[in-house]
C-alpha positions in Angstrom: 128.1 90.0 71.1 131.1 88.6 73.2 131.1 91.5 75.3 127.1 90.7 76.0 127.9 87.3 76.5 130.7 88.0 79.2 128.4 90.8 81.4 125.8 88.1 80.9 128.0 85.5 82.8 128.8 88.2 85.1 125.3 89.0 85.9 124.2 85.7 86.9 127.4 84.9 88.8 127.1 87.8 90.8 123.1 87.3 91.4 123.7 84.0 92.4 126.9 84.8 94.7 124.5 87.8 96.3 121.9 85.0 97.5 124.6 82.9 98.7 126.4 85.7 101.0 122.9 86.1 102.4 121.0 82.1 102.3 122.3 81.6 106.1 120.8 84.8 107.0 117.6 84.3 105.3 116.5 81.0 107.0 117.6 82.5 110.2 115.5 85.0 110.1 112.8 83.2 108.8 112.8 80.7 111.2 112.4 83.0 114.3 109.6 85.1 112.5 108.0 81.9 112.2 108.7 80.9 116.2 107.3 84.4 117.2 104.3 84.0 115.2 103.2 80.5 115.9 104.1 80.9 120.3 103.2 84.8 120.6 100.0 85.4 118.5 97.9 89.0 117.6 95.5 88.4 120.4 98.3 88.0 122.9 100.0 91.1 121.2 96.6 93.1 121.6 95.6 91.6 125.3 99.3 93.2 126.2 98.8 96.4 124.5 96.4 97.8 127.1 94.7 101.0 126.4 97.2 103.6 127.9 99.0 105.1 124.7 102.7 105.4 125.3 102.4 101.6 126.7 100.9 100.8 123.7 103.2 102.4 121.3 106.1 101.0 123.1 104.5 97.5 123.2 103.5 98.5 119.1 107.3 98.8 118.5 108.5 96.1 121.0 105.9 93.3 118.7 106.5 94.5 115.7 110.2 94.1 115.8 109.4 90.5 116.6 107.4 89.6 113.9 107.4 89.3 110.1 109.4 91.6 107.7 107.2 91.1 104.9 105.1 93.9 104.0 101.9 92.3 103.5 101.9 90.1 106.5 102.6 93.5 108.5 99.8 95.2 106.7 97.1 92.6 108.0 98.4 92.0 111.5 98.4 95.9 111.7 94.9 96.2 110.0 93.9 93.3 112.6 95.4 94.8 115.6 93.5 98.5 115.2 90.3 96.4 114.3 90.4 94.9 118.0 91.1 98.0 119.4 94.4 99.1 119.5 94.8 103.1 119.3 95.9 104.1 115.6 99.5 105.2 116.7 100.4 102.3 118.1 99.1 100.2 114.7 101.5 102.2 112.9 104.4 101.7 115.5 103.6 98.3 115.0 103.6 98.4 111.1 106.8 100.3 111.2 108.8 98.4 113.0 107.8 94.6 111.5 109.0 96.1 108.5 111.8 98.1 109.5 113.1 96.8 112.9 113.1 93.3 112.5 116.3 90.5 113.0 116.1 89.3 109.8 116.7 92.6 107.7 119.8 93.6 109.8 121.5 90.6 109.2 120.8 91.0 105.4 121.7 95.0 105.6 124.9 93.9 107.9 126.3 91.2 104.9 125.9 94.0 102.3 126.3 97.1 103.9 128.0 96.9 107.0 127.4 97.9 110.3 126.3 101.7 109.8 123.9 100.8 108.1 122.5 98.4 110.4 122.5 101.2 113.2 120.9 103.4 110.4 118.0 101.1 110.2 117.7 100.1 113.7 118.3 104.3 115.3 116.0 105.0 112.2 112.9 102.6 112.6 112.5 104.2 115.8 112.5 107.8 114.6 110.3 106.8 111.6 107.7 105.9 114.7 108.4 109.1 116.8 108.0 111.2 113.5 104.9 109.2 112.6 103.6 109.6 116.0 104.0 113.1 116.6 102.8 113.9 113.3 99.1 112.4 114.4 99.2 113.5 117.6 99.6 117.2 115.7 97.1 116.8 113.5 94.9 114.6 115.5 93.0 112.6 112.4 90.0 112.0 114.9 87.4 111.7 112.1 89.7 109.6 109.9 90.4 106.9 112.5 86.6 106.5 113.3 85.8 106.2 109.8 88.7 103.5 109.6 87.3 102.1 112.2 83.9 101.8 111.0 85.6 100.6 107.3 87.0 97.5 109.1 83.6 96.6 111.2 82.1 94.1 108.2 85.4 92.5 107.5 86.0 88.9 109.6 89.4 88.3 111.1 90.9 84.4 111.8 90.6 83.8 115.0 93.3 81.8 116.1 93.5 79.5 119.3 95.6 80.9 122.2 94.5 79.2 125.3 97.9 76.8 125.2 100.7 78.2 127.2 103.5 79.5 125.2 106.1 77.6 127.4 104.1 74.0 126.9 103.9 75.0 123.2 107.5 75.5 123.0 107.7 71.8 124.4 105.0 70.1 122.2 106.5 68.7 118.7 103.2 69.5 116.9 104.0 73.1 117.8 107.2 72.6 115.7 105.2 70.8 113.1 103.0 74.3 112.9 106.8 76.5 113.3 107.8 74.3 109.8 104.6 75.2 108.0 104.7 78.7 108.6 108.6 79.0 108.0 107.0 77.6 104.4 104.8 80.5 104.0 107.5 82.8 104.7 108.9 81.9 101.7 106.1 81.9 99.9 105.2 85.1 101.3 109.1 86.4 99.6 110.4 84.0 96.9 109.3 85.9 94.0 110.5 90.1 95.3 113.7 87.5 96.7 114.3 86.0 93.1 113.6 89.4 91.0 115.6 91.7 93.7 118.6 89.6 93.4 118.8 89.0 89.5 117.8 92.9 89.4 120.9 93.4 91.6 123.1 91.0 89.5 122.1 92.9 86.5 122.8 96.7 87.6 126.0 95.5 88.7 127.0 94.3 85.3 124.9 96.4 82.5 124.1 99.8 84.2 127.1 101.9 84.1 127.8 105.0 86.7 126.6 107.7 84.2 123.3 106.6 84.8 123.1 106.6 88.4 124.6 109.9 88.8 122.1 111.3 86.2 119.2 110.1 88.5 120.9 110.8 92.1 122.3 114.2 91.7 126.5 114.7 92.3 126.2 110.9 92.9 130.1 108.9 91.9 132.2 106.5 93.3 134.1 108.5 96.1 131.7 111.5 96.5 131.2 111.8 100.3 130.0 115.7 100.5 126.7 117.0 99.3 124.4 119.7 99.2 121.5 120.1 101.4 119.7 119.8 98.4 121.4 117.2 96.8 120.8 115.0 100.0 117.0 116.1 99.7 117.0 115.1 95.9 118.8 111.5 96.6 115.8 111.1 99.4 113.0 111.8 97.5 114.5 109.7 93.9 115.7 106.4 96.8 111.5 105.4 97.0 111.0 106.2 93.5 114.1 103.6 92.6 112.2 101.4 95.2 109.2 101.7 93.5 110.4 100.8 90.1 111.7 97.5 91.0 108.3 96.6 92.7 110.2 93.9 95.4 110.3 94.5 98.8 112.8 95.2 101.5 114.8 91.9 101.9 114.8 91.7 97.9 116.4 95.7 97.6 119.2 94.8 99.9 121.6 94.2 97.4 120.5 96.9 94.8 120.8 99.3 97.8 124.3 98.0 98.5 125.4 99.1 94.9 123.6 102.1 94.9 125.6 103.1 97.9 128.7 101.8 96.1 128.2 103.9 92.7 127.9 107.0 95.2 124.7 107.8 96.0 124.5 109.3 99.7 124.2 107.9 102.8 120.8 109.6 103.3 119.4 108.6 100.0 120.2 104.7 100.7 118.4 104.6 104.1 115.7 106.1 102.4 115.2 103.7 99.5 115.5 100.9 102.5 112.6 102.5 104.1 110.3 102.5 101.1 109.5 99.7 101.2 105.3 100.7 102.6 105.4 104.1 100.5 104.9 102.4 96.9 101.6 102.0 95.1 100.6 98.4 96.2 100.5 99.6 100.0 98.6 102.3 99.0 95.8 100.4 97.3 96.0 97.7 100.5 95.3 100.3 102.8 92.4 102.3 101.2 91.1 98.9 100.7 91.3 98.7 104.5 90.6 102.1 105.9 89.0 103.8 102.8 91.6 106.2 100.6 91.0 109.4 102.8 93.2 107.6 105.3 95.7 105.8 103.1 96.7 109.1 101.4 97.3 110.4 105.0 99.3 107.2 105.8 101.1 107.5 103.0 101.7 111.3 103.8 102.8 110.3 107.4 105.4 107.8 106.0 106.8 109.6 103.3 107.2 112.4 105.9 108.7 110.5 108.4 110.8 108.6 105.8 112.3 112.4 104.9 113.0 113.5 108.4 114.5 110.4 109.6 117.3 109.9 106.3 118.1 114.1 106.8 118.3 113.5 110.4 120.4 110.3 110.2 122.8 111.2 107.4 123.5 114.7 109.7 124.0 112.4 112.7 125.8 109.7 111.6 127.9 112.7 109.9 127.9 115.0 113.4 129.6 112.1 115.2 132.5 110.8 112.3 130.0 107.7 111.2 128.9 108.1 107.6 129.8 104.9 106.0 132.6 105.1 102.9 131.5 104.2 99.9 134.5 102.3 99.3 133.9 99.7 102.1 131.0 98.4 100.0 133.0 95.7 97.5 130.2 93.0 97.0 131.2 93.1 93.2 134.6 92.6 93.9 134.2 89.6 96.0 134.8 85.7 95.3 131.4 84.6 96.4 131.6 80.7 96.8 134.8 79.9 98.4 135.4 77.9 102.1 134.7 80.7 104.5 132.2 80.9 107.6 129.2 81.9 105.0 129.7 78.2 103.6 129.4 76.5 106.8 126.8 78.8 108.0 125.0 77.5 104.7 125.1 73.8 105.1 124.0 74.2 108.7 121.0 76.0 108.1 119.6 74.2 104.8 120.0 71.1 107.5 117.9 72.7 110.1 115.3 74.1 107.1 115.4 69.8 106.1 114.4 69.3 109.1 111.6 71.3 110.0 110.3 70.6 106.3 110.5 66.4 107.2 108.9 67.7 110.8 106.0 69.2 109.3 105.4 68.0 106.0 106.1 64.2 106.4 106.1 63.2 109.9 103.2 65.6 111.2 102.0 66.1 107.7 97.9 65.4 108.8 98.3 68.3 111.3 95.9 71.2 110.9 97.6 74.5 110.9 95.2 78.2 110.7 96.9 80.4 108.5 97.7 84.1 109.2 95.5 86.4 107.0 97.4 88.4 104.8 97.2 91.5 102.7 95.1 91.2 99.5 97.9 91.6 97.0 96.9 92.5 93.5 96.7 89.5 91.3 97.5 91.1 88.4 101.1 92.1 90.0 101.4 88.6 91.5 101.1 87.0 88.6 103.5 89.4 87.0 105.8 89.0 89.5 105.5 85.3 89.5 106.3 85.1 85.8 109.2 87.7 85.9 111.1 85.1 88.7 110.7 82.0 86.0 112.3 84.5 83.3 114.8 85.2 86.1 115.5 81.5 86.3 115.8 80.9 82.8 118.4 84.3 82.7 120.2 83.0 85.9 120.8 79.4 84.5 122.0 80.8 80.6 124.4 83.3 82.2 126.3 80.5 84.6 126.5 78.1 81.8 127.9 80.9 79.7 130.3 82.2 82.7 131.8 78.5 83.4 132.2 77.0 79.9 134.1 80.2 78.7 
């Protein structure tokens, strides 16, 4: 019972010192993804597009890397973008990279992981969308797109007022007002996969022990750098299925993915469980919802595929070139989270700007009318699941500390 008790203590401390590394990062990143959707909106994103296809799966990347990370936000502004005419490659560029290429998830991926990583995700959004878009223009779905197309005719979009000028916008304090209410809905959008990922994270870390991860990722172990072909190919294809079984998305499986990579699994197979985040069930059900299932099998089939070429061709890469990360760089357990360091101050300085923007627009410019983004329909069943799993996580969170500082 003691020894419960400790790992207990350990758990929580280590959940809670995970979302302090990365609470700076988070609001950061936040607050641009609000900025970007509140001064450059879809219908600006489409007008720029154009019809000419590399333009527009150029422009596809270049947007989505400034908008939002999470997965259901990217799944409607993608939906909305083909709807108005965009070319089906350049939706999915778009998809892709406000999921995988954004500023927000390096800076997270950078805390944990380190820089390899970071260029791992960056290098590897990009091939995911060069995979993805040679794959279609292969197999040239004509028939499937039309029928998407025609899926999406009888549902309304929010059509959202962009005749100010960005620049005046940028200038106007109600604009700021509307920059505070979305940062709001960005964490609404993330609290709960945020709350369950880390706690998830905290408990691996103390409970799970290094039998079990080598059991699931083959030849997996603290210090193992050289696999099989096969071995790499098995990590790859287990990474989403890991994903899939904690049900949070991509900011939430940073830290999960950090000890995974720590306990020894490969280089390969921890890009790829960061890139799973649009190949689990929930995305799957979105999308037929959207285009019909005929098309969100084949998305799902052009993602998975992609995901597998770009973690092979990455970990081969990074390893052609002397870059594969060491395991033994990644010491987030090890670490004394809350002490005086740069992380601190970083803190306090960005909980003050976040006070501010929520006095900005939720006392001094409460009245103002703001249009809200559409997003994804998420399953209410898994939301409220998810929503009561983060209270439990609370309850855990606040037992294990009291345990951890009174012993």
């Amino acid at each position: 019972m003691d020894n419960f008790l400790k790992q207990w203590g350990e758990a929580a401390y280590t959940s809670t010192g995970f979302f302090w590394m990365a609470l700076w990062a988070f609001i950061l990143g936040y607050i641009i993804s609000s900025m970007i959707q509140i001064f450059v909106t879809e219908k600006r994103m489409q007008e720029t597009m154009g019809e000419n296809e590399g333009k527009s799966v150029l422009l596809g990347t270049f947007f989505g890397f400034i908008s939002s990370s999470c997965s259901f936000a990217a799944l409607a502004s993608a939906k909305s973008i083909f709807k108005k005419g965009a070319s089906f490659v350049s939706s999915i560029a778009f998809l892709l990279a406000s999921t995988n290429l954004v500023i927000e998830l390096g800076i997270i991926i950078s805390i944990f992981l380190g820089w390899q990583f970071v260029v791992g995700e960056y290098v590897g959004g990009l091939l995911l969308i060069l995979i993805c878009w040679i794959l279609i223009r292969v197999i040239n779905p004509k028939k499937l797109i039309e029928k998407a197309r025609k899926n999406l005719e009888g549902q309304d979009d929010d059509e959202m007022n962009d005749s100010k000028d960005w620049k005046k916008q940028i200038r106007n304090e109600e604009s700021w007002a509307r920059v505070a209410k979305k940062y709001k809905m960005e964490w609404q959008m993330v609290w709960k996969d945020v709350t369950v990922g880390f706690t998830i994270a905290g408990i691996v870390a103390a409970f799970v022990p290094d039998s079990f991860f080598q059991t699931l990722f083959i030849n997996s172990g603290q210090g193992k750098t050289d696999f099989t072909f096969l071995e790499i190919l098995e990590h790859i294809v287990v990474g989403p299925v890991a994903a899939f079984l904690t049900f949070i998305g991509s900011m939430g499986n940073i830290p999960l993915a950090a000890l995974l990579f720590g306990k020894g699994v490969s280089f390969a197979g921890v890009m790829a469980f960061i890139f799973s985040d649009l190949v689990v069930f929930p995305v799957l059900r979105i999308n037929a919802k959207y285009y019909g299932w005929k098309m969100s099998f084949f998305i799902l089939f052009l993602l998975f595929a992609a995901l597998i070429g770009t973690s092979l061709a990455l970990h081969y890469g990074f390893d052609l070139i002397g870059m594969l990360p060491d395991p033994s760089q990644v010491k987030i357990q090890d670490k004394k989270h809350f002490k005086i360091d740069y992380t601190f101050f970083l803190n306090l300085a960005f909980l003050a700007v976040s006070g501010y923007l929520i006095y900005l627009g939720f006392y001094k410019k409460k009245d103002l009318e703001h249009s809200m983004s559409e997003m994804a329909p998420k399953s209410p069943v898994l939301e409220k699941v998810l929503k009561y799993a983060a209270f439990v996580c609370y309850i855990w969170l606040t037992g294990g500390l009291i345990i951890k500082f009174l012993n």
